[in-house]
C-alpha positions as YAML, in Angstrom:
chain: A
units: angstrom
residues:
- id: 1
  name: UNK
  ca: [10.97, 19.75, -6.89]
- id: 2
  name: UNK
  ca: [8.11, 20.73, -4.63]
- id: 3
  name: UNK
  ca: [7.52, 24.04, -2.97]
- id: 4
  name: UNK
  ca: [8.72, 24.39, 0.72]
- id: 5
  name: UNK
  ca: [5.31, 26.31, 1.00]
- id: 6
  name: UNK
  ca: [3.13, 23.09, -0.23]
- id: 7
  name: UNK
  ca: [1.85, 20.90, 2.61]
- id: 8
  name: UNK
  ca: [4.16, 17.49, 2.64]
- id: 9
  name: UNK
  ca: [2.19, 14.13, 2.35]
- id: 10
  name: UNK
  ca: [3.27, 10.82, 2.73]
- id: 11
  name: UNK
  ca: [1.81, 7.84, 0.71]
- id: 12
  name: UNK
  ca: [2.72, 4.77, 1.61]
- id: 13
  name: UNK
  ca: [2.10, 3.01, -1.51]
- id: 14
  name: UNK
  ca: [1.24, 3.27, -5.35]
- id: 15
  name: UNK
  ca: [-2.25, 3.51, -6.04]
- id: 16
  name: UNK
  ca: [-4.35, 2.55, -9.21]
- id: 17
  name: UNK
  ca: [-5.58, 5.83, -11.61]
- id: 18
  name: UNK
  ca: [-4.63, 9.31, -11.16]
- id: 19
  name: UNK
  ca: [-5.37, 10.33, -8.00]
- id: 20
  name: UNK
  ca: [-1.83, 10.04, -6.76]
- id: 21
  name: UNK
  ca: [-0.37, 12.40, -9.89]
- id: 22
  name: UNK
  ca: [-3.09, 14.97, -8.35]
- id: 23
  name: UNK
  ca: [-1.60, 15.18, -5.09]
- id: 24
  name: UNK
  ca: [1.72, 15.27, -6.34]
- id: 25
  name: UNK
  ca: [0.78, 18.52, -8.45]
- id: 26
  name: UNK
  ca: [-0.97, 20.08, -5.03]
- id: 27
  name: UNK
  ca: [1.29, 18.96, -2.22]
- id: 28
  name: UNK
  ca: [5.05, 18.06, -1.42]
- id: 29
  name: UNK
  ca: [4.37, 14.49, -1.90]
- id: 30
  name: UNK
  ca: [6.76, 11.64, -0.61]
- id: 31
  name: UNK
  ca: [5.73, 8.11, -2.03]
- id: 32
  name: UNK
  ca: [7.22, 4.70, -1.39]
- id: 33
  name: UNK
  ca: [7.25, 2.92, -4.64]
- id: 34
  name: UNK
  ca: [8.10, -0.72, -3.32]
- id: 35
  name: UNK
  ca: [5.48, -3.31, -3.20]
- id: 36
  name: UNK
  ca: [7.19, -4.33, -0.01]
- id: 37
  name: UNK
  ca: [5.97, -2.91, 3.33]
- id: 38
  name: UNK
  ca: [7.57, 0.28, 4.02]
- id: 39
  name: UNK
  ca: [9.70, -0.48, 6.58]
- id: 40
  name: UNK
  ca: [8.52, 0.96, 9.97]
- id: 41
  name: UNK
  ca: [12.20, 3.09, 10.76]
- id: 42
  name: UNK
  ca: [11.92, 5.07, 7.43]
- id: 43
  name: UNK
  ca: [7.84, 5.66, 7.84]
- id: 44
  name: UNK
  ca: [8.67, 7.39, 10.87]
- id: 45
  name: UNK
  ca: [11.83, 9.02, 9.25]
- id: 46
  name: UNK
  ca: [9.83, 10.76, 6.35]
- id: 47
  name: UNK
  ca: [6.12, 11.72, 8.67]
- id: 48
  name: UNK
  ca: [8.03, 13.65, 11.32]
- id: 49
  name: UNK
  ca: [7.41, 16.91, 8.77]
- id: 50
  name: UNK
  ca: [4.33, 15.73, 7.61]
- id: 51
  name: UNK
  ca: [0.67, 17.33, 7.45]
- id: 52
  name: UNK
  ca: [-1.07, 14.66, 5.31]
- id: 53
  name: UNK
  ca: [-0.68, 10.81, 5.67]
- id: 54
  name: UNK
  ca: [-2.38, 8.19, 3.15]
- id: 55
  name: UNK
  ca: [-1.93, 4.64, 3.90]
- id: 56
  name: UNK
  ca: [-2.65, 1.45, 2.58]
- id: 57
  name: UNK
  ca: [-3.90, 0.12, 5.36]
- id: 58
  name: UNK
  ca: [-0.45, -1.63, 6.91]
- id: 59
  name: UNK
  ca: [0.57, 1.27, 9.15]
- id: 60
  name: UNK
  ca: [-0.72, 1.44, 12.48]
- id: 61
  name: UNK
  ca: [-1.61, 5.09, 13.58]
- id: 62
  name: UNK
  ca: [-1.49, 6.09, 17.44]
- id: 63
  name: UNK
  ca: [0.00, 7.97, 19.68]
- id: 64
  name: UNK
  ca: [3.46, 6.66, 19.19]
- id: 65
  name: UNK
  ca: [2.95, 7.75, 15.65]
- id: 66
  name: UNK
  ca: [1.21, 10.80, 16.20]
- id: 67
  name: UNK
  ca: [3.84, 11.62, 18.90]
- id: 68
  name: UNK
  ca: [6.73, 11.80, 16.44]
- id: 69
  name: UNK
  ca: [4.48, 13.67, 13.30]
- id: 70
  name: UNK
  ca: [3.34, 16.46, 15.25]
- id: 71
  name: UNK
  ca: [2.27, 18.47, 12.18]
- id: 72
  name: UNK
  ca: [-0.18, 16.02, 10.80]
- id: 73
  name: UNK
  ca: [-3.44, 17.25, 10.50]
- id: 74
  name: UNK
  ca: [-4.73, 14.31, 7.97]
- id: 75
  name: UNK
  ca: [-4.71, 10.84, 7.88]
- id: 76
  name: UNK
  ca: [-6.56, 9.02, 4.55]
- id: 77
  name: UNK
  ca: [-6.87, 5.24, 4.13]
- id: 78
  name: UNK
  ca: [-7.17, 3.32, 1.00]
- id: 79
  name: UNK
  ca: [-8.40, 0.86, 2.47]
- id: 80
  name: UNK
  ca: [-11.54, -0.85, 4.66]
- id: 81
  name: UNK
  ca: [-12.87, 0.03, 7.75]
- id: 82
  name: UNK
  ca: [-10.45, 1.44, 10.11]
- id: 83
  name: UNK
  ca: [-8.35, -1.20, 12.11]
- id: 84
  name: UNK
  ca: [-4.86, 0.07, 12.47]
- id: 85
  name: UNK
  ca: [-6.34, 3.67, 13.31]
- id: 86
  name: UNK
  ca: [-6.80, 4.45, 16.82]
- id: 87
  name: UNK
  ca: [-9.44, 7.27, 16.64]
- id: 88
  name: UNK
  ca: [-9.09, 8.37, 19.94]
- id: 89
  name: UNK
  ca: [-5.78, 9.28, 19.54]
- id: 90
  name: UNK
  ca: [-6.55, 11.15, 16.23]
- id: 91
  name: UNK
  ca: [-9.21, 13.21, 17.91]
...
């Protein structure tokens, strides 16, 4: 079990290689394991507490989102270009 004192991420998805077993050693790290969408209820449910988001590129980020996760400070996508990211809102 994490550390209350490690920042919490959410991943949205598994990822290929290691990089996901690195952030789980360095963060509180929540990670939906279905090859399904996450469902959009439970996304919100689990990034109200967090500081980090990575996404696969299927969650749409604005203010509604940003509204209910008012401690996130990142958001990472593995994915290309940015659609689903309103910037402005991030800034």
């Amino acid at each position: 079990m994490a550390s209350s004192t490690l920042p919490r991420v959410v991943a949205t998805r598994l990822l290929p290689g290691t990089g996901l077993d690195r952030l789980a050693a360095a963060t509180d790290l929540w990670l939906w394991p279905e090859r399904r969408p996450l469902p959009r209820p439970l996304f919100l449910e689990q990034i109200t507490s967090a500081a980090g988001l990575l996404r696969t590129g299927h969650e749409a980020i604005g203010a509604a989102l940003l509204d209910t996760a008012p401690m996130l400070r990142v958001v990472s996508t593995f994915s290309v270009g940015l659609d689903g990211i309103d910037l402005a809102e991030c800034t």
